[in-house]
N, C-alpha and C positions, 0 to 999 in steps of 0.2 A: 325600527323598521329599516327594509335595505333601502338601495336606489333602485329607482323603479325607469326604464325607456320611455321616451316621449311616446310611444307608442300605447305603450301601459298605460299613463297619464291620459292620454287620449279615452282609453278605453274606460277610465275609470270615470273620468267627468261623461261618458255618454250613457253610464250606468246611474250614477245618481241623478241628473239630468230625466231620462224614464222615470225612476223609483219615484222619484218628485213631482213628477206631472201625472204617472198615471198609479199609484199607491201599490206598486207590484214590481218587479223586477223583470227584465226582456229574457224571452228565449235567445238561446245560440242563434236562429235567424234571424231574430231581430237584431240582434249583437252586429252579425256579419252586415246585413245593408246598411246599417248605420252608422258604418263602421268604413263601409264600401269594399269587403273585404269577398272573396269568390268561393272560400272553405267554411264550413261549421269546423273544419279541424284546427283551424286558424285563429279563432275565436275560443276553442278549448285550451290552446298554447297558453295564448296569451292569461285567460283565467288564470290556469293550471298555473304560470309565474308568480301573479298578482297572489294565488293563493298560498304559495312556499314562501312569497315576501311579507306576509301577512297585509295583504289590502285588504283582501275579501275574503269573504267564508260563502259557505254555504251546506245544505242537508244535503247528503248521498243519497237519491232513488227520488226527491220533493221537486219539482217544479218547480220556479220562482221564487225560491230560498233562497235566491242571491243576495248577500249582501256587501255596502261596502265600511271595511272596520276604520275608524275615524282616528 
């Protein structure tokens, strides 16, 4: 795996953080408030990195496919 931004890391502990409490994975809005972030496209970034570094995966067109790879 690469090195991932404290940012990234961030993003990654308030993904399994949800997944753990509520048995599903957050929408991009829930990403962004949680996040405290002001873009959905901001919260696609950072995915979109986590996913070329392989943190997470997810289905193309599935809702809350998100996951994070261990």
């Amino acid at each position: 795996m690469h090195k991932i931004t404290e940012r990234q890391f961030e993003t990654l502990q308030v993904i399994e953080k949800y997944i753990n409490e509520k048995g599903f994975a957050p929408t991009y809005r829930e990403l962004m408030n949680m996040l405290g972030l002001t873009s959905p496209s901001t919260v696609k970034g950072l995915l979109d990195a986590l996913k070329r570094k392989e943190y997470v995966t997810w289905e193309a067109g599935s809702p809350r496919t998100l996951k994070v790879i261990k």
